[in-house]
TORZARO-159147 format. One record per residue (C-alpha): x negated, z negated, y negated; residue number from 1. Coordinates in Angstrom, 1 decimal. Layout:
<sites>
px->X, pz->Z, py->Y, pos->NUM
...
</sites>
This chain:
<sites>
px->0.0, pz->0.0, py->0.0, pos->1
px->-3.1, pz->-0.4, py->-2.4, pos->2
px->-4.0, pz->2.7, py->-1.9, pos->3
px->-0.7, pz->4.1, py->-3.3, pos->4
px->-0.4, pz->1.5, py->-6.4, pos->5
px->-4.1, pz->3.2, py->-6.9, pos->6
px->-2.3, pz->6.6, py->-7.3, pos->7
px->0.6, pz->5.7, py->-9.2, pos->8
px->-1.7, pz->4.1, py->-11.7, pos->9
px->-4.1, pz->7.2, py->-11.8, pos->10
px->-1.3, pz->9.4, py->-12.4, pos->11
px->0.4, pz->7.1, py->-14.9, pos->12
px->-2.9, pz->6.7, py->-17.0, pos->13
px->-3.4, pz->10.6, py->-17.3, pos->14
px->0.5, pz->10.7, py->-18.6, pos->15
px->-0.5, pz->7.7, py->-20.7, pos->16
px->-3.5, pz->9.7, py->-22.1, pos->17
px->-1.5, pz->12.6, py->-22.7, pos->18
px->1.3, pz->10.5, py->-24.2, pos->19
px->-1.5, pz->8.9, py->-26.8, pos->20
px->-3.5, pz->12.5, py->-27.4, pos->21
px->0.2, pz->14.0, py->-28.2, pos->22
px->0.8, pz->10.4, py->-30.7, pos->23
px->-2.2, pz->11.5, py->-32.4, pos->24
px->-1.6, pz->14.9, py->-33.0, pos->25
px->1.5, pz->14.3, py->-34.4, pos->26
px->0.7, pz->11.8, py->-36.8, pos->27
px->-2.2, pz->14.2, py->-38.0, pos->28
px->0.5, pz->17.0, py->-38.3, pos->29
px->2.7, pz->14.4, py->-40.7, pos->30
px->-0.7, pz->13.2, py->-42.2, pos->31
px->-3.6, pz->15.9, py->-42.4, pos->32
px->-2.5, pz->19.0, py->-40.8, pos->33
px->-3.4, pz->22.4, py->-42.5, pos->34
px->-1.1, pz->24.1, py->-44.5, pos->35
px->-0.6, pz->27.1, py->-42.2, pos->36
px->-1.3, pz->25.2, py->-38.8, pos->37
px->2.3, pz->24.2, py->-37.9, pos->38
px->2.5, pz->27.0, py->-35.5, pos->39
px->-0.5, pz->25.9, py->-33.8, pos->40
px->0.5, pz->22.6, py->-33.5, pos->41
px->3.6, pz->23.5, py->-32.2, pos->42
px->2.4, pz->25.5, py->-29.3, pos->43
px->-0.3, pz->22.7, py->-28.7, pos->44
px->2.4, pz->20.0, py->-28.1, pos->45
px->5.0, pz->22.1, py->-26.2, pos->46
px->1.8, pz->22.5, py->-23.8, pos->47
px->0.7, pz->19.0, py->-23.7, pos->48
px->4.5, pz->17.9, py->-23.0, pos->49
px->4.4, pz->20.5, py->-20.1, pos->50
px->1.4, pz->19.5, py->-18.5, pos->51
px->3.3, pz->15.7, py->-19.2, pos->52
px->6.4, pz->17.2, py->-17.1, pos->53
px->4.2, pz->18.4, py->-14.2, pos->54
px->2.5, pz->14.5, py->-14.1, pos->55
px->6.3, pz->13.0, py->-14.2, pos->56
px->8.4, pz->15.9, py->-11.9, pos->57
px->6.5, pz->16.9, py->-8.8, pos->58
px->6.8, pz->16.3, py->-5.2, pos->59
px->3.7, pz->14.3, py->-4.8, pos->60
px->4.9, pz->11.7, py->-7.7, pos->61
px->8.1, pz->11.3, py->-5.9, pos->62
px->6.8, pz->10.7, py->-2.6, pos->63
px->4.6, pz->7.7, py->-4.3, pos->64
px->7.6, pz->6.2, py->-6.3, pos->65
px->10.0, pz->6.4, py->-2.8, pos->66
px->6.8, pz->4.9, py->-1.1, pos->67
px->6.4, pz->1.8, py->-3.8, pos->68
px->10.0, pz->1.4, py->-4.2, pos->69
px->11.0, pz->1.7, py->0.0, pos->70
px->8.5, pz->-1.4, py->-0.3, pos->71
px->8.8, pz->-3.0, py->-3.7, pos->72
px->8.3, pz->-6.8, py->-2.1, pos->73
px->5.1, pz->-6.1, py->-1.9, pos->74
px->4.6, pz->-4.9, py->-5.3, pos->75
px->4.2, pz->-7.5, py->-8.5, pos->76
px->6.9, pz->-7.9, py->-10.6, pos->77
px->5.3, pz->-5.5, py->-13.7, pos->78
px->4.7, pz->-2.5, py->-11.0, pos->79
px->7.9, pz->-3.1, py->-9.2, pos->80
px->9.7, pz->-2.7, py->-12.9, pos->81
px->7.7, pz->0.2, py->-13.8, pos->82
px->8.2, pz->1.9, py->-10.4, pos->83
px->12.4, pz->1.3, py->-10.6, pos->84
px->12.4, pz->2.8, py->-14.1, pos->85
px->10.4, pz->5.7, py->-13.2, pos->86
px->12.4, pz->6.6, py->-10.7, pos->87
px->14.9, pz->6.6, py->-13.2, pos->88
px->13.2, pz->9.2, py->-15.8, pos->89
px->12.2, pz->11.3, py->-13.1, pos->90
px->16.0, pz->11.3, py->-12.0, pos->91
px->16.7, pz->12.7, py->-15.1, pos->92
px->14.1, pz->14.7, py->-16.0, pos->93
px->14.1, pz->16.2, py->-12.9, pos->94
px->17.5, pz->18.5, py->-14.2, pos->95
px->15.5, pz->19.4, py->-17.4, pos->96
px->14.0, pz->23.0, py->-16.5, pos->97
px->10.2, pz->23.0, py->-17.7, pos->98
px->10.8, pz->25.6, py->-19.9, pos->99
px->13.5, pz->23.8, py->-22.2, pos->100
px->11.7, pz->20.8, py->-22.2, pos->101
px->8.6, pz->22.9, py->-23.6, pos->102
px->10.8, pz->24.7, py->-25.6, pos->103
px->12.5, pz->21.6, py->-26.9, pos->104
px->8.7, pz->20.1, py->-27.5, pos->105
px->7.8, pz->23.5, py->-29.5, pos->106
px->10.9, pz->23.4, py->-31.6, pos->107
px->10.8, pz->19.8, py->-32.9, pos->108
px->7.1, pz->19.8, py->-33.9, pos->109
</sites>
């Protein structure tokens, strides 16, 4: 079971990474960004929330959350929490084509 937890939290950190790079971006783009470089940033965050989608909605990510939450007991409380409400993002998410969700991520930034 270790071993799992050790892949849920690898994959979690890279989405958390991703989360923070896409934070930063987007205060720069309220903050700093160049006159003309909306576009730019626009198509840099629709790829950075896609890449974000593939880390949240895939087969091998809902394998690990069935696995963790089949046996949550042996989990800690924080990682049992975390693993019941990814399960429910991924529930969710997982009726959100990629495309719209990039699309979405494009048109709002």
């Amino acid at each position: 079971m270790q071993n799992t937890v050790k892949q849920y939290k690898a994959i979690l950190a890279k989405r958390n990474a991703l989360s923070h790079a896409m934070g930063v971006l987007s205060y720069d783009s309220e903050t700093a960004m160049p006159k003309n470089g909306a576009p730019h940033m626009a198509e840099t965050m629709a790829i950075l929330s896609e890449e974000s989608y593939k880390l949240q909605v895939n087969d091998e990510v809902r394998a690990l959350l069935e696995k963790l939450n089949a046996n949550s007991e042996s989990l800690d409380e924080i990682t049992r929490r975390e693993v019941e409400e990814e399960l429910k993002q991924l529930k969710k998410l997982e009726n959100v084509p990629i495309e719209e969700y990039a699309a979405y991520s494009r048109l709002i930034s």
